[in-house]
Every structure is written in C-alpha cells, then in structure tokens.
MIDREN-154081 format. One record per residue (C-alpha): residue in one letter; residue number from 1; x, y, z. Coordinates in pm, 1 decimal, padded with zeros to 6 digits. Example, Ala and Ser with C-alpha at 12.3 -4.5 7.8 and 13.67 -1.06 7.14 Angstrom:
<atoms>
<type A, seq 1, u 01230.0, v -00450.0, w 00780.0>
<type S, seq 2, u 01367.0, v -00106.0, w 00714.0>
</atoms>
This chain:
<atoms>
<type X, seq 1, u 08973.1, v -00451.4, w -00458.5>
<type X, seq 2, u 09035.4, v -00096.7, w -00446.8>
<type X, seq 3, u 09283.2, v 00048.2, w -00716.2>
<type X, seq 4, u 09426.8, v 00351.1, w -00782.2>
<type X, seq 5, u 09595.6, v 00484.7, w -01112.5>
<type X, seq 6, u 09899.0, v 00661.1, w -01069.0>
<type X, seq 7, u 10020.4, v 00766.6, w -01408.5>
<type X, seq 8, u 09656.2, v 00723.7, w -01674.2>
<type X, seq 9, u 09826.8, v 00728.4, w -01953.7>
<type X, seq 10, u 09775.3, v 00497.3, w -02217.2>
<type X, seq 11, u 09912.7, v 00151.0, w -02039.8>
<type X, seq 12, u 09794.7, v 00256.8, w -01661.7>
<type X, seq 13, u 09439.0, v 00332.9, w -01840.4>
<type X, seq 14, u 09387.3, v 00025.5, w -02000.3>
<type X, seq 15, u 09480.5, v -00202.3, w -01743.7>
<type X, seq 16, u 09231.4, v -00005.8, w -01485.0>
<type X, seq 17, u 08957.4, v -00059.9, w -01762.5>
<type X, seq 18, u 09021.6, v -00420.7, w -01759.1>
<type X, seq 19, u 09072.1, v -00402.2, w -01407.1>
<type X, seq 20, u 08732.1, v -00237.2, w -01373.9>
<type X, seq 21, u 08558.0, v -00471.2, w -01599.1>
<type X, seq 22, u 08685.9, v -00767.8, w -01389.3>
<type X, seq 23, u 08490.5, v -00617.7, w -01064.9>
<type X, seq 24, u 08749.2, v -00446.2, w -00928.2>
<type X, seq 25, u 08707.3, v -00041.5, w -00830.0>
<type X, seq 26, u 08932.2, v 00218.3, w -00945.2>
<type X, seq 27, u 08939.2, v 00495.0, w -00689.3>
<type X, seq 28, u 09126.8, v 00764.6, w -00836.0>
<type X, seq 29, u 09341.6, v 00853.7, w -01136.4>
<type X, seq 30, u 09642.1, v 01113.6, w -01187.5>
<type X, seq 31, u 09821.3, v 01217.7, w -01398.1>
<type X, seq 32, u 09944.9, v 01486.1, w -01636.1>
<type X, seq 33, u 09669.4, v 01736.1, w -01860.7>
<type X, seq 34, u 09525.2, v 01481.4, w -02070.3>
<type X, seq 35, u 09478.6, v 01179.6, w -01799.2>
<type X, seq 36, u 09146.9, v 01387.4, w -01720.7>
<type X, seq 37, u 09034.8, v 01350.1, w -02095.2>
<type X, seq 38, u 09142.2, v 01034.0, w -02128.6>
<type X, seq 39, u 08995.3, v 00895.0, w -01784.2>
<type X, seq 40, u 08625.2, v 01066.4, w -01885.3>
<type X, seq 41, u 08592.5, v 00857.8, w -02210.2>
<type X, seq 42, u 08737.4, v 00520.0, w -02069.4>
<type X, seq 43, u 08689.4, v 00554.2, w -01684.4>
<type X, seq 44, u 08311.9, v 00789.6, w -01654.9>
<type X, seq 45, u 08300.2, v 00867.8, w -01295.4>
<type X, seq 46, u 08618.2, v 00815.5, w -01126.8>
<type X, seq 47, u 08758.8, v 01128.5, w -01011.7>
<type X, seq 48, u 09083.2, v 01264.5, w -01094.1>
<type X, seq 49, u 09300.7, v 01414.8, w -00829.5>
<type X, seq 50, u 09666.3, v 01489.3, w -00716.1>
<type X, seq 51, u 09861.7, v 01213.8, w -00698.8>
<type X, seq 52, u 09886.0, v 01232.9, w -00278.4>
<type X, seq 53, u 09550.3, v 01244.5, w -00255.1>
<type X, seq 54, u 09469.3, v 00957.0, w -00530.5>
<type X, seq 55, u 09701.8, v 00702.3, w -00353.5>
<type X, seq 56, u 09524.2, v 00749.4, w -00015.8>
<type X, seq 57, u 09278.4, v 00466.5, w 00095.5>
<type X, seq 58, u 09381.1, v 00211.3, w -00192.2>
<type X, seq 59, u 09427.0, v -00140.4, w -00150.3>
<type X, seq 60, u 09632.5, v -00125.7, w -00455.6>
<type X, seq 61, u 09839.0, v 00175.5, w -00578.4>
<type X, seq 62, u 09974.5, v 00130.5, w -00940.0>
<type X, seq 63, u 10238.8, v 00371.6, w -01125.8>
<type X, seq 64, u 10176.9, v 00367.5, w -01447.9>
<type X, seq 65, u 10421.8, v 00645.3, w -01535.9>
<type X, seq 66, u 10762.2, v 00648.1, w -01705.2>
<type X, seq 67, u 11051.1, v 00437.2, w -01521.6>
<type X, seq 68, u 11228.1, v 00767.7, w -01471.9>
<type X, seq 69, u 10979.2, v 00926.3, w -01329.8>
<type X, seq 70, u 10900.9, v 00659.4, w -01048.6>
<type X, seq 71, u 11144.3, v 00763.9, w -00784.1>
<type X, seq 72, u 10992.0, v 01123.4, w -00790.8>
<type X, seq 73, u 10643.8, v 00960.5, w -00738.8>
<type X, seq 74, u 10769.0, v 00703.1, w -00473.7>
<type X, seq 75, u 10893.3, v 01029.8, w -00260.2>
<type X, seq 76, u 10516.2, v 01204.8, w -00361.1>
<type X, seq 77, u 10323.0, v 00926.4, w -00272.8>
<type X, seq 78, u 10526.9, v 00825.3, w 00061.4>
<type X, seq 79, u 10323.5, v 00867.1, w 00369.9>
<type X, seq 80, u 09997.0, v 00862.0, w 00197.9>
<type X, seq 81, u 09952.1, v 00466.0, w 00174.6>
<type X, seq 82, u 09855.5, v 00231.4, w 00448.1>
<type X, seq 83, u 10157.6, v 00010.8, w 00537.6>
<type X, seq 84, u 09921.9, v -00293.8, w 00472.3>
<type X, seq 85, u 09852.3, v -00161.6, w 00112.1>
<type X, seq 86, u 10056.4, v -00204.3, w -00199.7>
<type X, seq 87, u 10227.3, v -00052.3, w -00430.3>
<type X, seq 88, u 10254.1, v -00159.5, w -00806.3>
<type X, seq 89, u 10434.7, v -00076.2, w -01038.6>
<type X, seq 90, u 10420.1, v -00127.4, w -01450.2>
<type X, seq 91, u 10754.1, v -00091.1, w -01556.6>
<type X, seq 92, u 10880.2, v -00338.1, w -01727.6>
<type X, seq 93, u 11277.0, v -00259.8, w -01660.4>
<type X, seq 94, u 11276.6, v -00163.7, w -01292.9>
<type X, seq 95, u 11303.0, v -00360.0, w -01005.2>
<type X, seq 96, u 11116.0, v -00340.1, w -00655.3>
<type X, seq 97, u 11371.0, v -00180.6, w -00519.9>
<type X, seq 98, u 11220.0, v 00182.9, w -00701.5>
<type X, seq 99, u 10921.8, v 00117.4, w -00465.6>
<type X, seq 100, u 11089.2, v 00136.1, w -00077.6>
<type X, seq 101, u 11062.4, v 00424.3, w -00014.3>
<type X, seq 102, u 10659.9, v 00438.3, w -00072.3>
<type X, seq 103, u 10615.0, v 00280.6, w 00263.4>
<type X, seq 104, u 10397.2, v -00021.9, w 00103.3>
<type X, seq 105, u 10433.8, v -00350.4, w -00008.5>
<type X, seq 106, u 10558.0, v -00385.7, w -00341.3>
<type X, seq 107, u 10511.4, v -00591.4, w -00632.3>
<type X, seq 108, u 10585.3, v -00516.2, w -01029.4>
<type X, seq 109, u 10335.3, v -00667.7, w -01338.7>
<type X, seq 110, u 10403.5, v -00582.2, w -01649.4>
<type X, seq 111, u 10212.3, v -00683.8, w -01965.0>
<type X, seq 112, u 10403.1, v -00803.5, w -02232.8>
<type X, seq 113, u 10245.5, v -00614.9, w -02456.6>
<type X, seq 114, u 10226.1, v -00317.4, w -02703.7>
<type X, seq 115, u 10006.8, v 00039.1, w -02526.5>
<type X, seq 116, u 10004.9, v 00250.7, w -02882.1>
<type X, seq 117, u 09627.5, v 00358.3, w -02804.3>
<type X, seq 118, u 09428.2, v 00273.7, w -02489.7>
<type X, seq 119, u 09138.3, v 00085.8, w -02712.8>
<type X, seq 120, u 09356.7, v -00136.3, w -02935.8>
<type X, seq 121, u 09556.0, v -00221.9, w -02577.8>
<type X, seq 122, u 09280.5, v -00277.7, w -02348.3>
<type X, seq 123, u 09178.4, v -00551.2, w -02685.7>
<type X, seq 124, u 09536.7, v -00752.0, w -02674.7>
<type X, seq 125, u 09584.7, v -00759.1, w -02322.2>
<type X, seq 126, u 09364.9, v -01079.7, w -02279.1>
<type X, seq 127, u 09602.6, v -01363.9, w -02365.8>
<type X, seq 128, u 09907.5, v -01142.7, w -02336.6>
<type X, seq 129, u 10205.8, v -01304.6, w -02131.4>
<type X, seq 130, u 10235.3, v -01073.0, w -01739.6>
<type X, seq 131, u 10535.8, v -01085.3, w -01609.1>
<type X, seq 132, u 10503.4, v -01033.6, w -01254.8>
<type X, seq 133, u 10767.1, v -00987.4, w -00975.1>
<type X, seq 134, u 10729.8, v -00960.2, w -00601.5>
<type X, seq 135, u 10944.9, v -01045.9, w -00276.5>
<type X, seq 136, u 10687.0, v -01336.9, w -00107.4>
<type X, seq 137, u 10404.5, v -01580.7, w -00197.7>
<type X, seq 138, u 10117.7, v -01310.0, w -00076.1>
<type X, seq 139, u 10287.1, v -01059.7, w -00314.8>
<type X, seq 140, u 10307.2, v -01324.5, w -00551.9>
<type X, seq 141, u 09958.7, v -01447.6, w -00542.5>
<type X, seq 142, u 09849.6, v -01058.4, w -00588.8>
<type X, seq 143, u 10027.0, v -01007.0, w -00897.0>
<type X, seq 144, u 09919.3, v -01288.0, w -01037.3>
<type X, seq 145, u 09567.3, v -01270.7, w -00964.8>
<type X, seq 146, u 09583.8, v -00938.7, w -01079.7>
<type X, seq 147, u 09742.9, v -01027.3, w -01438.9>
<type X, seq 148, u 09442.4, v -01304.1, w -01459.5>
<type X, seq 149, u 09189.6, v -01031.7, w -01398.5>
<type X, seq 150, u 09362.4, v -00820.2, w -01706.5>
<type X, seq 151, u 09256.2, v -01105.0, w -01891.4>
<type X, seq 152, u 09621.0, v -01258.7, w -01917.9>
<type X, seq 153, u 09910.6, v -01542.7, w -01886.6>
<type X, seq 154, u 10109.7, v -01467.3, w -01584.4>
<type X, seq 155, u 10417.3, v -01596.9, w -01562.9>
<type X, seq 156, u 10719.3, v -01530.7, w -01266.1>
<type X, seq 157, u 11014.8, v -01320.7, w -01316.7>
<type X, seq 158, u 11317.7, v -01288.6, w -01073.9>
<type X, seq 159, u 11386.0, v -00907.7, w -01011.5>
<type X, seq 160, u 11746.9, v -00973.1, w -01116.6>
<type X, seq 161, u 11589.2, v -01055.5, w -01440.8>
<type X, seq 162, u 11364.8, v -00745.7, w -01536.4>
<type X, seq 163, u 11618.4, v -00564.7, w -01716.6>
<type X, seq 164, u 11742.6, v -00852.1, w -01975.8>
<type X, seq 165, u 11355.3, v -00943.6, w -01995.4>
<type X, seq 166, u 11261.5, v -00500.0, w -02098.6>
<type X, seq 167, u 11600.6, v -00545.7, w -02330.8>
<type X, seq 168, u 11423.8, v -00919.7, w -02502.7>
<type X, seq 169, u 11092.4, v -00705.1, w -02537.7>
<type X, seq 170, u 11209.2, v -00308.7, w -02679.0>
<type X, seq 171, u 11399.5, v -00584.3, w -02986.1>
<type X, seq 172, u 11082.8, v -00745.0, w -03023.2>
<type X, seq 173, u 10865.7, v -00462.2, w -03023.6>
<type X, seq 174, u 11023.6, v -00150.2, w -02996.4>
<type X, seq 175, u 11251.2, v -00213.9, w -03282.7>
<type X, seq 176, u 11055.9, v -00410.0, w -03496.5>
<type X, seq 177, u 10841.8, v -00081.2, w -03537.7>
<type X, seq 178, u 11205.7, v 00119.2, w -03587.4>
<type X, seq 179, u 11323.8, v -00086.0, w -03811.1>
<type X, seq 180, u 10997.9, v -00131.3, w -04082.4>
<type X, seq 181, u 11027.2, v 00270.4, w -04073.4>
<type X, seq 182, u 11341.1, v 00214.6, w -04216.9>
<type X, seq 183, u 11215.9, v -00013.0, w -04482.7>
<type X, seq 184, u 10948.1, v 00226.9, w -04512.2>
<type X, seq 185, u 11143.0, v 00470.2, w -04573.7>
<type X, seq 186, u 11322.0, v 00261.5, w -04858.5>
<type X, seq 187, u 11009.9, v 00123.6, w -05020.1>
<type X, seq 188, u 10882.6, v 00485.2, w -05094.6>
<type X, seq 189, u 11259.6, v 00587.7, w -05224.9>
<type X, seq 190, u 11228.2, v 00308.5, w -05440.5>
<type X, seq 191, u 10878.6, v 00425.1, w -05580.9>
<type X, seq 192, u 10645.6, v 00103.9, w -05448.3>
<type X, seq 193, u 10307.7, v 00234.9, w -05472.2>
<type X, seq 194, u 10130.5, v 00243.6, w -05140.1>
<type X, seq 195, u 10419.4, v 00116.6, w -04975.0>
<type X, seq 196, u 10255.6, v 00046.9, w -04608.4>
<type X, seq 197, u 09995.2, v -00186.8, w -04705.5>
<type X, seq 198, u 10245.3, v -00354.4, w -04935.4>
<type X, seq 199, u 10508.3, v -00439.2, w -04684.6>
<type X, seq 200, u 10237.8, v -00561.6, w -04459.4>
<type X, seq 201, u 10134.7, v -00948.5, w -04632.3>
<type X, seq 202, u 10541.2, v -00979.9, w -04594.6>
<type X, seq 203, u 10609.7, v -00869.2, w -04234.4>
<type X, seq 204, u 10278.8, v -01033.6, w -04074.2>
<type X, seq 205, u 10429.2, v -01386.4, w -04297.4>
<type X, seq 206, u 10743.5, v -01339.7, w -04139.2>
<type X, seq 207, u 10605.6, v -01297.8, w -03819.2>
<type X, seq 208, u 10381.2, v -01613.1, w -03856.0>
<type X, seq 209, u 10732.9, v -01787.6, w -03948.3>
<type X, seq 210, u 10884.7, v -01706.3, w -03651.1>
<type X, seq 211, u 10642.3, v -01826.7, w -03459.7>
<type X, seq 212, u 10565.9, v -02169.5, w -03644.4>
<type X, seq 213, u 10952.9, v -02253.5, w -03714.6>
<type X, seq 214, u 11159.2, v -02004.9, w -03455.4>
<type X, seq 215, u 11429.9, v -01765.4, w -03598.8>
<type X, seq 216, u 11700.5, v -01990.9, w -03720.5>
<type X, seq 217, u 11455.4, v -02148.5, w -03969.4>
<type X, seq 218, u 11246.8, v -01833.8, w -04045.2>
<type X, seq 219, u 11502.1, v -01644.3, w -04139.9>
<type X, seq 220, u 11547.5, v -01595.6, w -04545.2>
<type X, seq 221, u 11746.7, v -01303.8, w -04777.3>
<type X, seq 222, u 12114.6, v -01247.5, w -04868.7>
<type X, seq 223, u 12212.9, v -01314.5, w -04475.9>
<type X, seq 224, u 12179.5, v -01588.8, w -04466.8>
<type X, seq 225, u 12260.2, v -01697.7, w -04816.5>
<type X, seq 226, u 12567.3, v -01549.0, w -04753.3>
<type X, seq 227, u 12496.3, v -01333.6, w -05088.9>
<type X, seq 228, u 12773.1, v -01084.7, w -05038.8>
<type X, seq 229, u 12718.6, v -00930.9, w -05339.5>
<type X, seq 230, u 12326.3, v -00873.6, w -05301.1>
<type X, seq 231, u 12451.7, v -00708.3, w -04963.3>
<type X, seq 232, u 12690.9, v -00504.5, w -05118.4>
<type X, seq 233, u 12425.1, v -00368.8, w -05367.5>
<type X, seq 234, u 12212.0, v -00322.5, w -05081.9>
<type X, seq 235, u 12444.9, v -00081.5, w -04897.7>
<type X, seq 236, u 12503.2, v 00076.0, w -05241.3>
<type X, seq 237, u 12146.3, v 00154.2, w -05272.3>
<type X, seq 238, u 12046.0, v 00221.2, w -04895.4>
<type X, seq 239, u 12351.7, v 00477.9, w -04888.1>
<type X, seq 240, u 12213.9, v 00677.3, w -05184.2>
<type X, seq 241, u 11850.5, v 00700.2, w -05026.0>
<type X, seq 242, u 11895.2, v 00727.6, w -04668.1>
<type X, seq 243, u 12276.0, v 00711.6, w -04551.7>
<type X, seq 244, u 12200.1, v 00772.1, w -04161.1>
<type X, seq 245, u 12069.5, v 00363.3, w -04225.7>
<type X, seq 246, u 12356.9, v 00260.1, w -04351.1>
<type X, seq 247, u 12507.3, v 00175.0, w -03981.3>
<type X, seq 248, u 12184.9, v -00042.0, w -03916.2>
<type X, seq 249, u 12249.2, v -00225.9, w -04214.4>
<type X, seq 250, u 12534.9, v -00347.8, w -04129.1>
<type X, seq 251, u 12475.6, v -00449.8, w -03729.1>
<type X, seq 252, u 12157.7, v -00576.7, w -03841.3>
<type X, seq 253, u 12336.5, v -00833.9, w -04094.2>
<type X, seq 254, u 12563.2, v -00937.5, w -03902.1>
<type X, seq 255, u 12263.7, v -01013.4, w -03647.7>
<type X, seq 256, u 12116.3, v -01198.0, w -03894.4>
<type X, seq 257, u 12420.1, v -01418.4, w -03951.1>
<type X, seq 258, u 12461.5, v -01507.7, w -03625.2>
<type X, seq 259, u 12080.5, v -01583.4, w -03590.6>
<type X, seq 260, u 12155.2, v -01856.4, w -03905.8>
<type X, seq 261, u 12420.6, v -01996.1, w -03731.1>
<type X, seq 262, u 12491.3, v -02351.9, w -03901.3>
<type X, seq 263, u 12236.4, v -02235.8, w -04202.6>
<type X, seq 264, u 12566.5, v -01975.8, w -04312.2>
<type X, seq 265, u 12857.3, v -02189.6, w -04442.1>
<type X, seq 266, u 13203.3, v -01981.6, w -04246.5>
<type X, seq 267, u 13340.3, v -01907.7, w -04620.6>
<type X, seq 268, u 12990.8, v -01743.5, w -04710.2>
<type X, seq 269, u 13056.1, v -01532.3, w -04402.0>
<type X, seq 270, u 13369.7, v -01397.7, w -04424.9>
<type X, seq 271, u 13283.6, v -01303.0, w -04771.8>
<type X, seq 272, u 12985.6, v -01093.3, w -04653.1>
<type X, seq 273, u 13237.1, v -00966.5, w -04380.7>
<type X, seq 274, u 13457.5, v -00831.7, w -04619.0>
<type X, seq 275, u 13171.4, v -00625.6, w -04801.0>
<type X, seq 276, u 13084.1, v -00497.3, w -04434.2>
<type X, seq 277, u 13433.4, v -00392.7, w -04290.7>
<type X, seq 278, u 13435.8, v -00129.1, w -04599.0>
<type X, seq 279, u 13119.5, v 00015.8, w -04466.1>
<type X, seq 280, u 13164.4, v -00036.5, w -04111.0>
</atoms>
C-alpha cells in the first residue's frame, strides 16, 4: 500500500518505519524544519515535500500532526486525494468528523502508546493496544490491518468514545510522567542522593502491582490507611519545598481514597478530610 506522512514528527515517523518494514511504501513525508532530518535518518530515500503535493497519489494519507492543527491540514490537503483514497488520522481525541472536508474516506488509529523519541517508539509499538475507529467494515478492516502491520493489538472504538478513551490515556501516561516530576522534585528537596534512579525500583513495582492486582489492591501509603496525620505532615513538608504542589496533593488524595473504596473505613476518611479542607 501506498502511504503518505502528513505530520513526521516523532509518532507519524515511527509508525511509517514500521509501516515500511511491514512491506508497505511510504511516498512522501511533510512536515515542519526538522521532519527532513528526521525522515533522512529513519526513512533514507523518501522525499519530503509540501504537504499538497505529499498527499497526492496515496492510497493512504495519515496526519500525524497535532489535533489542533488537523482542520488547517484537512482544508490544505482537500482536493489533492483521490475520492477512493483515505485519509487517517493519529489523534487519539478527535473524531472522523475532523476529516470531511479532505474529500476521502476516513478512518482514525491511534497507538496506545508513549512517542518520547522515534527509536524507543518504533520498539513498543509491537504489542501495543490500536485503537481504531472508522464509519464501515472496509474502513474497519483497513485500520485494523494497518494496526497489525505496526506490529500491534487492535481493538474497536466508537467515535463517541475517543475523547473519554485520550482523557483514560493523558492519566495514565501523561500524568504519570507529571506527577513523578513532582516527586522528583521532592526527593532532591529532601536530599536523596541520585534521586531518579532511586525512585525508579518503586514506581516500575507499583506499576507491576497494578497490573498483577488492579488499583484497589495496589494501592498502599497514608490514603488509604486513612493516616491523617502522615498526610498532614506531608502537606506540611510539600508546602515548605514546593507550594505550587500543594493543590495536587490534595486532589490527588482524595483520588486515592476513592480508588480504595471499601479498603478506607468512612471514619478514617473524614478524618483525612478534615486535614484537607484546611489546605484546600
């Protein structure tokens, strides 16, 4: 199948590596300054070109750019694709409805996985779950053959869905990386030597815990204790170090209690209510 690369960047570059690798060729990449550096180390030999020109004679036209960019691209790219083509697109949040206006049949996959650095992605895709969304079985069977040549698990997701499903992964990506900067952040305020590669046996454990024993039983600490006054101490200590995480403290606990649900007796959690209300 022909594909073009709308949008190199880091995702759109590793899936048309994979894609590439699974006998597939890309046509054409575009893209902003460094999608021509990035496409001659990972894609030798395919040309880069405007993004009008680089969707014409695909079978397949995929958008790997930002979801607030796609409209602007639909209108670019509208004209220049064969009615009989398609139009992809990688976003996990948007629905078909962005693509219309491209004059092509659309369908959405998106990897549900992390694109940090083209190498380290184009290594987890295989095995990664692909959520992929179209309006009939053809579109359907595309995206799904597509996901399977990435290496992946597809899996079907209603369009009505996508934005829940981006909301489930930014918590269990975006914000797990937000939120060990925080305790980062704390770890080297509290002097712990090398504080990265000690926080690591204890995340990639709790992780593992999840996985094995899902949250409710994973979950450990003063939350779910109900240890008001280790929480207390906590926000003591966080507000002296770093008082702009002070706030995520407290919505994160009272996450935490609600993901312990039966585990938290109600008296334990009123008393660790009352220590949050005076920081709340």
């Amino acid at each position: 199948m022909r594909i073009a690369i709308v949008g190199a960047g880091t995702a759109g570059t590793a899936v048309a590596v994979r894609w590439l690798r699974a006998g597939h060729t890309i046509t054409a990449v575009a893209g902003r300054d460094a999608t021509g550096e990035r496409a001659a180390r990972w894609l030798p030999g395919v040309e880069m070109l405007p993004i009008a020109e680089a969707s014409a004679g695909a079978d397949v036209v995929v958008l790997g750019v930002p979801d607030d960019a796609l409209d602007d691209v639909v209108r670019t790219i509208a004209g220049h694709i064969d009615r009989a083509s398609w139009v992809l697109h990688l976003s996990g949040a948007r629905g078909l409805d962005v693509l219309d206006g491209a004059g092509a049949r659309p369908v959405a996959v998106h990897p549900l996985q992390t694109f940090a650095e083209v190498g380290s992605a184009i290594d987890a895709l295989p095995s990664s779950a692909i959520a992929v969304t179209a309006r009939d079985d053809e579109g359907t069977a595309l995206g799904e053959s597509l996901a399977r040549d990435l290496g992946g698990r597809p899996f079907r997701l209603s369009d009505e869905d996508r934005p829940r499903y981006h909301a489930a992964a930014v918590f269990a990506s975006n914000y797990l990386v937000a939120v060990s900067g925080a305790a980062l952040e704390l770890f080297e305020a509290a002097g712990v030597p090398d504080a990265a590669a000690a926080m690591h046996p204890l995340q990639a454990s709790t992780l593992d815990n999840v996985r094995r024993l899902g949250p409710e039983q994973a979950l450990t600490g003063p939350a779910v204790r109900g240890d008001a006054g280790t929480i207390a101490r906590n926000l003591d200590a966080v507000a002296a170090a770093a008082p702009r995480l002070v706030p995520a403290y407290v919505a994160l606990c009272r996450t935490a209690m609600d993901v312990a649900g039966a585990r938290l007796p109600d008296d334990r959690r009123l008393a660790v209510e009352e220590v949050l209300a005076r920081w709340s």
